[in-house]
C-alpha positions, 0 to 999 in steps of 0.5 A: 807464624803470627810474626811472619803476618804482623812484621809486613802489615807493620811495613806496609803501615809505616810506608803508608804514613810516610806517604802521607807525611810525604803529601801532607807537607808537599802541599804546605811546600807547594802553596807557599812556593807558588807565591813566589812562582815556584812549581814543584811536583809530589816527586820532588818532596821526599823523606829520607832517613829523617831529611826532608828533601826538597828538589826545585828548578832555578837559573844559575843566576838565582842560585842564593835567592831560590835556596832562600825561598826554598828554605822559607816555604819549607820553614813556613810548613814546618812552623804550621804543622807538627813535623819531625824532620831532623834536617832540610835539604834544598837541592836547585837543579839548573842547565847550563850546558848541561845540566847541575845541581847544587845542595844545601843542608841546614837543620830543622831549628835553623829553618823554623827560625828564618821562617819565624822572623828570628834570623834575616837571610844574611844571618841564616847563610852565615850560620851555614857558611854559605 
């Protein structure tokens, strides 16, 4: 009987700090994207089986530079906090006629690098095939 009571406090303690990882790195996102007039909302930060997604909005034209500045403020945060994210996935969504997205995956070390000065944004997109 004292299982079936310790397995959902467990639960409910791991989905809280999942939460608060969740905000605590929105906020790092967030005021890094907002000097390059970015708005995101809590929404658009998530943690997905040790992916940290982030969904921002851009104009086709400008696919390559937002996913740049996406990955860099992410690499920012990272490179400030202590977080144990495998993989950084940007996903601009645009209009046209209607609306699309396009995502880009790199890993964790490889942001924490451009964010870092390590490699210049030519060398980061060569390294994702980008």
């Amino acid at each position: 009987m004292k299982k079936t009571k310790i397995i959902p406090i467990i639960i409910l303690i791991i989905g809280s700090s999942l939460t608060a990882g969740e905000l605590s790195i929105f906020s790092a996102i967030e005021s890094h994207l907002s000097r390059y007039r970015q708005k995101i909302e809590p929404e658009d930060v998530q943690i997905v089986n040790g992916v940290l997604q982030v969904n921002l909005i851009g104009r086709r034209t400008n696919i390559r530079s937002q996913m740049l500045v996406g990955f860099f403020s992410t690499g920012r945060a990272l490179y400030k906090g202590n977080y144990p994210f495998k993989e950084i996935r940007i996903t601009i969504h645009y209009s046209l006629k209607e609306s699309q997205s396009e995502s880009l995956t790199a890993s964790a070390e490889l942001v924490s690098k451009l964010a870092g000065g390590q490699l210049n944004s030519e060398q980061f997109f060569a390294k994702l095939e980008y």
